[in-house]
ZANU-591277 format. One record per residue (C-alpha): residue number from 1; z, x, y. Coordinates in nm, 2 decimals. Layout:
// ZANU-591277
(r NUM,(Z,X,Y)),
...
This chain:
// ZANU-591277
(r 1,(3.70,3.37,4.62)),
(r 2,(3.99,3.59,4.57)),
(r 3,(4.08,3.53,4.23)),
(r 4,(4.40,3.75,4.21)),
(r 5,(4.59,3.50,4.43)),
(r 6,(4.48,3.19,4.19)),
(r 7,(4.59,3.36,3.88)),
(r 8,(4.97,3.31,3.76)),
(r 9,(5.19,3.63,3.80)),
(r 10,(5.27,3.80,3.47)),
(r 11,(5.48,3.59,3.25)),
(r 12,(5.35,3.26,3.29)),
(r 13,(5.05,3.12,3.11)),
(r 14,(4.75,3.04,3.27)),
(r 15,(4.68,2.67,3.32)),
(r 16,(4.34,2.56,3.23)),
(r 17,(4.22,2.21,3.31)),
(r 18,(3.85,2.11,3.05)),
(r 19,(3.61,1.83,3.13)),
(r 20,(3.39,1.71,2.90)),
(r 21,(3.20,1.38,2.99)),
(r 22,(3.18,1.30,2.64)),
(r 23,(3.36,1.28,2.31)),
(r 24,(3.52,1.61,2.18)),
(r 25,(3.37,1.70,1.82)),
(r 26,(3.08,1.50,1.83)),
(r 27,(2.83,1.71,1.97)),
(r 28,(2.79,2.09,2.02)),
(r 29,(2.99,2.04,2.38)),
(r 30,(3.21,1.85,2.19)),
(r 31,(3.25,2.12,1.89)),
(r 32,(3.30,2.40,2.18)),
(r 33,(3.59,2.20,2.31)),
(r 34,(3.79,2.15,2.01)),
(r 35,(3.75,2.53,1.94)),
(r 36,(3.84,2.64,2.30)),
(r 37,(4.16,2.43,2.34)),
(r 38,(4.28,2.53,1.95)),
(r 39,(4.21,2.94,2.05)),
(r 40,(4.36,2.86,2.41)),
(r 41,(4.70,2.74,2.23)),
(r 42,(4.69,3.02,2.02)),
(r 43,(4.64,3.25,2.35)),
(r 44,(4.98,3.07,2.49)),
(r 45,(4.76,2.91,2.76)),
(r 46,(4.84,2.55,2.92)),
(r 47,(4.55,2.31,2.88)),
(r 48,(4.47,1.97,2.94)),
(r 49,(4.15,1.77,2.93)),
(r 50,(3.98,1.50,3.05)),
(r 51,(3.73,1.33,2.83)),
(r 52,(3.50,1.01,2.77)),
(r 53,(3.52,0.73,2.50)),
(r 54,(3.44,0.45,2.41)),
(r 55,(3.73,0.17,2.52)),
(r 56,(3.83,0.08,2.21)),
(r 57,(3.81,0.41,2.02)),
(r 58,(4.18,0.60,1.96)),
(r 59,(4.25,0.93,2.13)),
(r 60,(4.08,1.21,1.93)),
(r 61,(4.23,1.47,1.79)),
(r 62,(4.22,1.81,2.02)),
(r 63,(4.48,2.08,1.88)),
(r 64,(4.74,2.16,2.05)),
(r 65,(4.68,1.92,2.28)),
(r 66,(4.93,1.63,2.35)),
(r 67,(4.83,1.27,2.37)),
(r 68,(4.98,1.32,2.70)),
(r 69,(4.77,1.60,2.77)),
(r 70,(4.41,1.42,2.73)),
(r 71,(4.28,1.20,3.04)),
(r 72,(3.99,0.95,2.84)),
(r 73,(3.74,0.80,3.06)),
(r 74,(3.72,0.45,2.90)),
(r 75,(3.35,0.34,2.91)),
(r 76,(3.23,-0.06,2.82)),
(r 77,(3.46,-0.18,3.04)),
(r 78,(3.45,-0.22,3.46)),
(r 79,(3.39,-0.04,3.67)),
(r 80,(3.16,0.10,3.36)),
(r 81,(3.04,-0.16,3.16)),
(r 82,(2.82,0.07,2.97)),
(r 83,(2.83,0.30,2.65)),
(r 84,(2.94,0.69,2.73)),
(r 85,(2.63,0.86,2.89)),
(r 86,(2.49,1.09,2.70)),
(r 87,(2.41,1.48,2.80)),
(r 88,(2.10,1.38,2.52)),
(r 89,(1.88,1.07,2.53)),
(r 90,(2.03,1.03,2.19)),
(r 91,(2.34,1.08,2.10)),
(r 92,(2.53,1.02,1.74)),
(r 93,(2.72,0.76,1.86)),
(r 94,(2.56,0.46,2.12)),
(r 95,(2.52,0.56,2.43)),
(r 96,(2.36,0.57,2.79)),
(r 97,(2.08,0.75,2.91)),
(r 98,(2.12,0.91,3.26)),
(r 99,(1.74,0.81,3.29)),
(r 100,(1.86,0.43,3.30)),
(r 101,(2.14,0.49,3.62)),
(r 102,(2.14,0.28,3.90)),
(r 103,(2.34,0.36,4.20)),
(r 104,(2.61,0.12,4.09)),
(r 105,(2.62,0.27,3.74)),
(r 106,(2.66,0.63,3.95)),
(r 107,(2.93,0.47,4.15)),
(r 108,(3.12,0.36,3.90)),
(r 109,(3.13,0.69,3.67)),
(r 110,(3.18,0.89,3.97)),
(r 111,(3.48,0.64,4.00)),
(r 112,(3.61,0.69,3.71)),
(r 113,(3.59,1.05,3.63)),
(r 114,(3.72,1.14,4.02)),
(r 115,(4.06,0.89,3.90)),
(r 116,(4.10,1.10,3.57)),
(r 117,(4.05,1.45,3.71)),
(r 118,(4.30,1.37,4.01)),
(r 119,(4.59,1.24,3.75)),
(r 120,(4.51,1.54,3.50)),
(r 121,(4.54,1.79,3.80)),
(r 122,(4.87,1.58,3.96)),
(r 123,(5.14,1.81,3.82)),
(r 124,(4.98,2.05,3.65)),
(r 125,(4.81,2.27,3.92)),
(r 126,(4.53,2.42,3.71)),
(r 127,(4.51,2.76,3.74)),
(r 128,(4.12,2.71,3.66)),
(r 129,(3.89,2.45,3.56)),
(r 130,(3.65,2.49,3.28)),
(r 131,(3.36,2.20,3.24)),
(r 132,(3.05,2.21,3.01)),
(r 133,(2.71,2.10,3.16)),
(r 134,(2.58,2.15,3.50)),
(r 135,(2.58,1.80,3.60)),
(r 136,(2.77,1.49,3.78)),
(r 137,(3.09,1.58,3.64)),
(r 138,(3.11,1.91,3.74)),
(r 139,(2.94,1.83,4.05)),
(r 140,(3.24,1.60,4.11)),
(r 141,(3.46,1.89,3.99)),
(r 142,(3.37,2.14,4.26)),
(r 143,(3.43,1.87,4.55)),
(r 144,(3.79,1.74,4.40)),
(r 145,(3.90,2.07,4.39)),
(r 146,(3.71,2.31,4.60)),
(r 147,(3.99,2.54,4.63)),
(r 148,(4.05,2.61,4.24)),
(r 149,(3.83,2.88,4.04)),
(r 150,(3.55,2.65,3.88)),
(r 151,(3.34,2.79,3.59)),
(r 152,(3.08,2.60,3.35)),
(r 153,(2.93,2.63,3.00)),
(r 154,(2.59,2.57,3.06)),
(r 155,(2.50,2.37,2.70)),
(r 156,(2.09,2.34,2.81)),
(r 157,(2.05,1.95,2.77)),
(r 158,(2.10,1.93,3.20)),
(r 159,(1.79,2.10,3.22)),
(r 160,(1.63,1.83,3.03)),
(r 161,(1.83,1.56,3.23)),
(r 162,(1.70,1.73,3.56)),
(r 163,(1.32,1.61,3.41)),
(r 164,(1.46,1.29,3.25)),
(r 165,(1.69,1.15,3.51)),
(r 166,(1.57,1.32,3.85)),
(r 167,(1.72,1.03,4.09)),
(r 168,(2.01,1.19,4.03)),
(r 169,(1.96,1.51,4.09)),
(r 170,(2.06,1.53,4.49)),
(r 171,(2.43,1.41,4.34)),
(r 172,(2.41,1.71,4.09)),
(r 173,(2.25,2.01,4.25)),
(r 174,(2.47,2.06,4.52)),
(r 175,(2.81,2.12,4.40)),
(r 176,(2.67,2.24,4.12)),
(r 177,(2.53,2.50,4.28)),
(r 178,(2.86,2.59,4.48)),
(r 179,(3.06,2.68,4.14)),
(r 180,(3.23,2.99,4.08)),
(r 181,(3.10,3.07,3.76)),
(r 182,(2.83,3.03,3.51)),
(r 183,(2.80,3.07,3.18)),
(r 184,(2.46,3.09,3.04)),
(r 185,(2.29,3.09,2.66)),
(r 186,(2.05,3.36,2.70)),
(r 187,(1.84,3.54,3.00)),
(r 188,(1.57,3.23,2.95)),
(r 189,(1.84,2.99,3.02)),
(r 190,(1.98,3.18,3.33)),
(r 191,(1.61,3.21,3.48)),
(r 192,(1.63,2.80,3.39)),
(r 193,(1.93,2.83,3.63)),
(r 194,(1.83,3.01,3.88)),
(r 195,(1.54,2.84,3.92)),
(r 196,(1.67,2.46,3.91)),
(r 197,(2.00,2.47,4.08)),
(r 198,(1.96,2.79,4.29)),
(r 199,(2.25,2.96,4.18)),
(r 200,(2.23,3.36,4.27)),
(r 201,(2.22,3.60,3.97)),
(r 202,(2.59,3.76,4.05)),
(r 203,(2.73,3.39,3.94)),
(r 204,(2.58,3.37,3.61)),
(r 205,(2.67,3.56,3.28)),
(r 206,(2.50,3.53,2.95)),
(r 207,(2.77,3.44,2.67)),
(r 208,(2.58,3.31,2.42)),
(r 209,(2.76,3.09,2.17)),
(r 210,(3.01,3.07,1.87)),
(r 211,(3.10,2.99,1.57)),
(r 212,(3.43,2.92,1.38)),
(r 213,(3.37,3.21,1.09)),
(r 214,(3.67,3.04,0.93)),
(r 215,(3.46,2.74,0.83)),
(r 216,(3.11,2.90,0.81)),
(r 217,(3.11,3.19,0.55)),
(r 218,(2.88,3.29,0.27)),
(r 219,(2.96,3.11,-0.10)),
(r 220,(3.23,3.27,-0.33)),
(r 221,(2.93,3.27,-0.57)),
(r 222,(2.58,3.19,-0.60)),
(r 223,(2.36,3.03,-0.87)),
(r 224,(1.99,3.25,-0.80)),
(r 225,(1.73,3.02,-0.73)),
(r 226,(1.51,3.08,-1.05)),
(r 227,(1.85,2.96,-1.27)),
(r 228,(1.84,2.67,-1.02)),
(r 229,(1.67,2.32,-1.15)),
(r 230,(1.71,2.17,-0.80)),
(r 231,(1.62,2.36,-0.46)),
(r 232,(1.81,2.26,-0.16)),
(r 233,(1.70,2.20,0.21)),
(r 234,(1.92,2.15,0.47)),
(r 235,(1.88,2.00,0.82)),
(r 236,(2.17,1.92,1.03)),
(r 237,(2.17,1.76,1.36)),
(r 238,(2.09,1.43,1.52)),
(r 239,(1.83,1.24,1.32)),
(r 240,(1.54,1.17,1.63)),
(r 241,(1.27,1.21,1.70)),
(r 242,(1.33,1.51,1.97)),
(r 243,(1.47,1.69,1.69)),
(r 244,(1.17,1.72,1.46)),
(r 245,(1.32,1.50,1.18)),
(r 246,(0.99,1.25,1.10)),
(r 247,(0.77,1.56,1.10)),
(r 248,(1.02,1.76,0.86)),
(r 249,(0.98,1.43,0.65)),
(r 250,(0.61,1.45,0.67)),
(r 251,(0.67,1.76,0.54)),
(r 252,(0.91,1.76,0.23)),
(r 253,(0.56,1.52,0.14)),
(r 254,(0.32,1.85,0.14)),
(r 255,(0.55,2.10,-0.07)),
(r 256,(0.44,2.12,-0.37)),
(r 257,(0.76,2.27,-0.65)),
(r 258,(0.70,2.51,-0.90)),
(r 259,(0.69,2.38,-1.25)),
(r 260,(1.03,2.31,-1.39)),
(r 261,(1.17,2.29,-1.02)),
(r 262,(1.28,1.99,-0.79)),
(r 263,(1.32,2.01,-0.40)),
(r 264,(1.51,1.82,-0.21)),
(r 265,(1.58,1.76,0.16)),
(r 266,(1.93,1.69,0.25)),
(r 267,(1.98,1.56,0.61)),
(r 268,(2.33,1.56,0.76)),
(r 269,(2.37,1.39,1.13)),
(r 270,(2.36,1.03,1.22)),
(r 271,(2.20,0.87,1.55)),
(r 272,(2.40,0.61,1.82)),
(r 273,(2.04,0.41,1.81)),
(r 274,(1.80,0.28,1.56)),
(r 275,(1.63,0.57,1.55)),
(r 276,(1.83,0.67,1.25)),
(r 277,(1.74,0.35,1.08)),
(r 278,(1.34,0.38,1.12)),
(r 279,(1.36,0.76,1.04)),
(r 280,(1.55,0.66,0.72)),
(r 281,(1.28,0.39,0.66)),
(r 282,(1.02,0.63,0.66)),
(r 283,(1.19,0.85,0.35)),
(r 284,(1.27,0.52,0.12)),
(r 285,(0.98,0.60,-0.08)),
(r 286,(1.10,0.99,-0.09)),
(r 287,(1.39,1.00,-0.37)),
(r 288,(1.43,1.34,-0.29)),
(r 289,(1.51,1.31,0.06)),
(r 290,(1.92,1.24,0.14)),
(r 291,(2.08,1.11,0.43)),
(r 292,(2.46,1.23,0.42)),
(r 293,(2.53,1.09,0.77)),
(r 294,(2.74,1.22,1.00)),
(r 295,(2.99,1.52,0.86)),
(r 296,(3.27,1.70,1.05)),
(r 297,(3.28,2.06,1.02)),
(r 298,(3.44,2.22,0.76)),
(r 299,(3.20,1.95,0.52)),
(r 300,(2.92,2.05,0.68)),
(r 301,(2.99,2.45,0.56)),
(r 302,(3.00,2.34,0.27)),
(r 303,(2.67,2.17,0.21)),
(r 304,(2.54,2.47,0.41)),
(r 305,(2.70,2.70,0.16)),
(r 306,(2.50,2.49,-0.11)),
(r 307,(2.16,2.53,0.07)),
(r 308,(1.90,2.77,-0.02)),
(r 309,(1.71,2.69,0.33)),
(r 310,(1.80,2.56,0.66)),
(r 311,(1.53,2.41,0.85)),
(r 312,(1.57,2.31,1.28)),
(r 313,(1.26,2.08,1.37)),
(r 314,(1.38,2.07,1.72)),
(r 315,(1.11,2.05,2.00)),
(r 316,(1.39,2.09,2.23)),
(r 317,(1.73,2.33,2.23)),
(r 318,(1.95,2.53,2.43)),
(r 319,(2.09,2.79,2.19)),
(r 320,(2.12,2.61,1.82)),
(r 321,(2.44,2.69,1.70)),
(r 322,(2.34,2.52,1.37)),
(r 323,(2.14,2.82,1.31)),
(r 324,(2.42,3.05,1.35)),
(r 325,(2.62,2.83,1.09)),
(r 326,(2.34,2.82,0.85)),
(r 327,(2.31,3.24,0.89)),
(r 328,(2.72,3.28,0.83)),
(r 329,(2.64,3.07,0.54)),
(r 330,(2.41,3.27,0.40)),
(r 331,(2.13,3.05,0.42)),
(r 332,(1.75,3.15,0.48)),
(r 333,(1.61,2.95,0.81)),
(r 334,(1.29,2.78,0.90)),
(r 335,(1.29,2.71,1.29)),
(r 336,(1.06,2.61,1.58)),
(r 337,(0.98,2.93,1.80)),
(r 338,(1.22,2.78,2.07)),
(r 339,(1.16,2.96,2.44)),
(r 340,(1.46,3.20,2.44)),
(r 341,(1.48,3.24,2.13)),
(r 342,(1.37,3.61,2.11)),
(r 343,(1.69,3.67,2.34)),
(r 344,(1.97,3.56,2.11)),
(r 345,(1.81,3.60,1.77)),
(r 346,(1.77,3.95,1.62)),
(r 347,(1.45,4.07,1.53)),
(r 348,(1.57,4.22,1.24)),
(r 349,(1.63,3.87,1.10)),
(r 350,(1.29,3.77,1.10)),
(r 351,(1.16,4.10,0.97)),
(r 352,(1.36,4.06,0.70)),
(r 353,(1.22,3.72,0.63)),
(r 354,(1.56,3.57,0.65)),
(r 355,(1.44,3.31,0.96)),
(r 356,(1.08,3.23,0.99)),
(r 357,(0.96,3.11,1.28)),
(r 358,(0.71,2.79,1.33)),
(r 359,(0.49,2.79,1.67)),
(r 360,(0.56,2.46,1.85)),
(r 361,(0.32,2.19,1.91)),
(r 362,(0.18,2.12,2.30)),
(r 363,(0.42,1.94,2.42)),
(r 364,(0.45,1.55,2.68)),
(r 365,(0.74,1.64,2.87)),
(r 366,(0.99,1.82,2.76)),
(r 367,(1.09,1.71,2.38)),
(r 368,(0.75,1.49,2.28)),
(r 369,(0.47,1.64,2.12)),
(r 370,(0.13,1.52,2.24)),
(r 371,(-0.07,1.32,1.99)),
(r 372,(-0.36,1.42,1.85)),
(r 373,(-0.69,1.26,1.85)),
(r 374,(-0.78,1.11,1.49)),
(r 375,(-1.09,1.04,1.53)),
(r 376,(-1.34,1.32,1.45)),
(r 377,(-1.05,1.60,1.35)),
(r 378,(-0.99,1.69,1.03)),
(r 379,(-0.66,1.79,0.93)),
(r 380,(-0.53,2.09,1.06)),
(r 381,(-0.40,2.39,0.84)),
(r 382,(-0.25,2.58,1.09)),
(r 383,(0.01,2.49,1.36)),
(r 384,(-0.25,2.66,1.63)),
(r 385,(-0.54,2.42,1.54)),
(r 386,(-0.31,2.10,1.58)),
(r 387,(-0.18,2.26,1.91)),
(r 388,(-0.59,2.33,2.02)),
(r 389,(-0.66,2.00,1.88)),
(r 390,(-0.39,1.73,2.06)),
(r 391,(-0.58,1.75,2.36)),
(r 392,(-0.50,1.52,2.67)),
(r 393,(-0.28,1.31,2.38)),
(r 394,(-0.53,1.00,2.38)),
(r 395,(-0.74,0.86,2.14)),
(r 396,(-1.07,0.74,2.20)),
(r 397,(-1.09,0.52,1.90)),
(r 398,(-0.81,0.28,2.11)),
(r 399,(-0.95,0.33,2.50)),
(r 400,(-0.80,0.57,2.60)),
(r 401,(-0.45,0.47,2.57)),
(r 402,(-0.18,0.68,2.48)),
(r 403,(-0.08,0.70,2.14)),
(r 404,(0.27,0.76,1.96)),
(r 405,(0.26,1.13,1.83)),
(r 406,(0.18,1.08,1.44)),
(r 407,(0.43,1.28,1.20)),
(r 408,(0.21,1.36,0.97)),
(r 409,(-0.04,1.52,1.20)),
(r 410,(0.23,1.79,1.27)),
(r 411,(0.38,1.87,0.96)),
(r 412,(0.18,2.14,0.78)),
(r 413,(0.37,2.42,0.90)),
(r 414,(0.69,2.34,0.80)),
(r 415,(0.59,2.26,0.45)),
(r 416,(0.40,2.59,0.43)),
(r 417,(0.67,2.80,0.57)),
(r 418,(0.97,2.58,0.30)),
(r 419,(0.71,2.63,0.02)),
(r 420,(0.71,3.02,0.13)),
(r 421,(1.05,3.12,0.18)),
(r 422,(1.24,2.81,0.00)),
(r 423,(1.08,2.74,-0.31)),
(r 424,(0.83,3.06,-0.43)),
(r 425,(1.08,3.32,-0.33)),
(r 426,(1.44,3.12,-0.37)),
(r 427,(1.67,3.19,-0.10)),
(r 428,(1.95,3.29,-0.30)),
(r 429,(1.99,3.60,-0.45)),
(r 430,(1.94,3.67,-0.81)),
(r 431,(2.19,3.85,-0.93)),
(r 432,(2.43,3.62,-0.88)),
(r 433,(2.61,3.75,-0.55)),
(r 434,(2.56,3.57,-0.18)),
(r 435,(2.27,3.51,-0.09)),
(r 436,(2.00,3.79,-0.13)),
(r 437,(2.28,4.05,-0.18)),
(r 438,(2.40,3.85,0.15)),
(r 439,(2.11,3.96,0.34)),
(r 440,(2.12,3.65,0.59)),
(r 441,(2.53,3.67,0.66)),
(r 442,(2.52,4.09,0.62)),
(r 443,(2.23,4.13,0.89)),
(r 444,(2.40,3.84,1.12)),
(r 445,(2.69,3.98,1.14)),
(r 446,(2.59,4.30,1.24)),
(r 447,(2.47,4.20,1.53)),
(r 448,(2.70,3.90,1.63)),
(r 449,(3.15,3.92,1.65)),
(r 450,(3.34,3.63,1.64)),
(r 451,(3.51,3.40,1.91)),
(r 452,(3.74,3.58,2.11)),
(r 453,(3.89,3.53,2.48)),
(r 454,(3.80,3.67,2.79)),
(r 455,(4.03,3.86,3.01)),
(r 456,(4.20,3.60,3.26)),
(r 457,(4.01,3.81,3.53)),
(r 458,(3.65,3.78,3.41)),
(r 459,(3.66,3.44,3.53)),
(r 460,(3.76,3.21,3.16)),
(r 461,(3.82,3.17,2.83)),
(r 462,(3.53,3.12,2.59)),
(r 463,(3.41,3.15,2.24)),
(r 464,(3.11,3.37,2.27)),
(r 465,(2.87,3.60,2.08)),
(r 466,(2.96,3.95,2.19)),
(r 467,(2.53,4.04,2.20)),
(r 468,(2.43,4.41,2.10)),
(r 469,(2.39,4.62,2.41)),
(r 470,(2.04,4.75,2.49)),
């Protein structure tokens, strides 16, 4: 496509028409669309969106953006009669899993979403169209408007939804693969690309991810962690299963505080199912464990600016932009060794000590560790032995059947590493500057820039991680 004849002349803003399937600021796709539109206005750009939400929720707030300028999707009402489908099987807010789509339910949110994109475009004449996830939206997208420049932040979770939902995948493939332009996390997510949707490697470019440095910046001070009488934890995201949170639990249970000391596990996120409930259920008995809820962003830097340690259970991501927060904050990090991760995150980071890095478990499908076997194995001690030992993830002792993968089998790790870098060492430094003489924000930033757009001729406007050059 010859994109010089697309773009406005000089002098006139470019017009950029956003789809997001579901509600802005709720989710990392969500997050990404708030900051786009606000650094878009501030670019002099033209922008509308169309958006899901619940029916009887008001219209969110997306700066600049007019109430006139947003397009909802109302789901829970015909022709969908369900919650918003969620780009995760669980989202903080109720939703739908695409796994549960029948044809009629497709119908119906192809409906919808083809309605909303034709009375956002009437009128405005995008200039381009940016959408986030490579899936039935976008595929939508690329046949509404075949003609107009069509690019797409790929977010990870379709990759999942490919293995979790893959009736729908000859709606999705196709015009997903016929897009302009994608943007990808990191080189493992473009393979991911490549391989599932058969887009060609000239169509793809690695962006990373951002953060708002505004919000997320070390603390003005710092108490070191040996004056401190209570050490902080911090995990932020969705509180499921998928994202580690019972095993981090299971955890907080093995580490063991120096005298004097407390530790406590704060946990900030809230779930759309009961998940949330029986996770909380399993911590009543844990005084030291706290569940905030769900916190919008500027409250969340400031819990992260109170940790000593971040932690990310997740057996599943894309590219974690919670870890990126935690860094700008200053905080030390205990992760799961993610695939990709040794793209986006700097080695000099976990030389340092300033993220450590626990192996993950053998995994049933894609986010599910498999059980292992109780009878016969003792407890493991290392992450490796409970990998070895979850074998074909049944137990003998009940048939044969599958069993539900036990927390506490899987937790070790996690309380070692917090008991290493958390609690022993302190995270913060101790003369009384940011963190470790703001080791974990100094290193970070070396090798990551801020949001910033992209010429109108590279294709979009993103916030992105400017990655150091090889």
């Amino acid at each position: 496509m010859n994109y010089t004849e697309t773009y406005p002349k000089a002098g006139h803003p470019l017009k950029i028409l956003h789809l997001l399937s579901q509600q802005p600021g709720k989710t990392g796709s969500g997050v990404c669309l708030l900051t786009m539109t606000r650094l878009g206005g501030e670019a002099g750009f033209l922008q509308r969106a169309v958006i899901g939400l619940p029916k009887d929720a008001p219209l969110p707030d997306v700066p600049p953006l007019s109430p006139g300028d947003l397009f909802p999707v109302r789901f829970g009402e015909p022709p969908v009669p369900f919650p918003i489908p969620g780009m995760s099987d669980i989202m903080p807010y109720p939703s739908t899993r695409f796994s549960a789509f029948t044809d009629s339910m497709r119908a119906g949110y192809l409906e919808v979403f083809a309605a909303a994109m034709r009375a956002a475009a009437d009128g405005f004449m995008p200039d381009i169209i940016h959408a986030h996830h490579l899936w039935l939206m976008t595929a939508l997208a690329r046949k509404q408007f075949p003609d107009i420049p069509l690019c797409v932040y790929c977010h990870g979770t379709e990759l999942r939804q490919l293995q979790n939902a893959p009736h729908l995948a000859p709606y999705v493939i196709p015009g997903c693969r016929a897009v302009d332009r994608v943007f990808a996390l990191h080189e493992e997510n473009k393979r991911q690309i490549m391989e599932a949707y058969g887009i060609n490697d000239e169509r793809i470019n690695i962006v990373g991810a951002g953060f708002r440095a505004d919000v997320f910046r070390p603390p003005d001070v710092c108490v070191p962690a040996v004056d401190q009488k209570a050490l902080t934890v911090v995990y932020a995201g969705k509180i499921s299963a998928p994202k580690g949170v019972p095993w981090l639990i299971e955890a907080m249970r093995k580490v063991t505080p120096p005298p004097g000391k407390q530790v406590r596990l704060v946990l900030a996120g809230s779930a759309g199912d009961d998940s949330a409930r029986r996770i909380q259920a399993q911590a009543t008995d844990l005084p030291n464990v706290i569940f905030l809820g769900a916190l919008d962003q500027s409250a969340l830097g400031d819990v992260l600016r109170d940790a000593d340690v971040f932690v990310l259970p997740s057996f599943f991501e894309g590219l974690p932009l919670v870890v990126m927060e935690s860094l700008a904050c200053d905080c030390r990090v205990v992760i799961t060794d993610l695939p990709g991760s040794d793209r986006w995150l700097p080695k000099t980071l976990c030389a340092n000590r300033v993220v450590e890095r626990v192996p993950l478990p053998r995994l049933v499908g894609p986010d599910t560790p498999a059980p292992a076997g109780r009878a016969g194995h003792p407890r493991p001690r290392r992450f490796a032995e409970i990998c070895r030992r979850s074998g074909s993830g049944t137990d003998p002792s009940t048939g044969g059947r599958r069993r539900r993968p036990d927390p506490a089998q899987h937790c070790l790790p996690f309380s070692r590493f917090l008991m290493g870098i958390g609690i022993r060492e302190g995270s913060k430094n101790v003369s009384g500057n940011s963190g470790s003489d703001g080791l974990s924000h100094g290193l970070f930033m070396q090798h990551f820039l801020y949001f910033f757009p992209l010429p109108q001729g590279q294709g979009s406007f993103l916030p992105i991680f400017l990655f150091p050059l090889p």
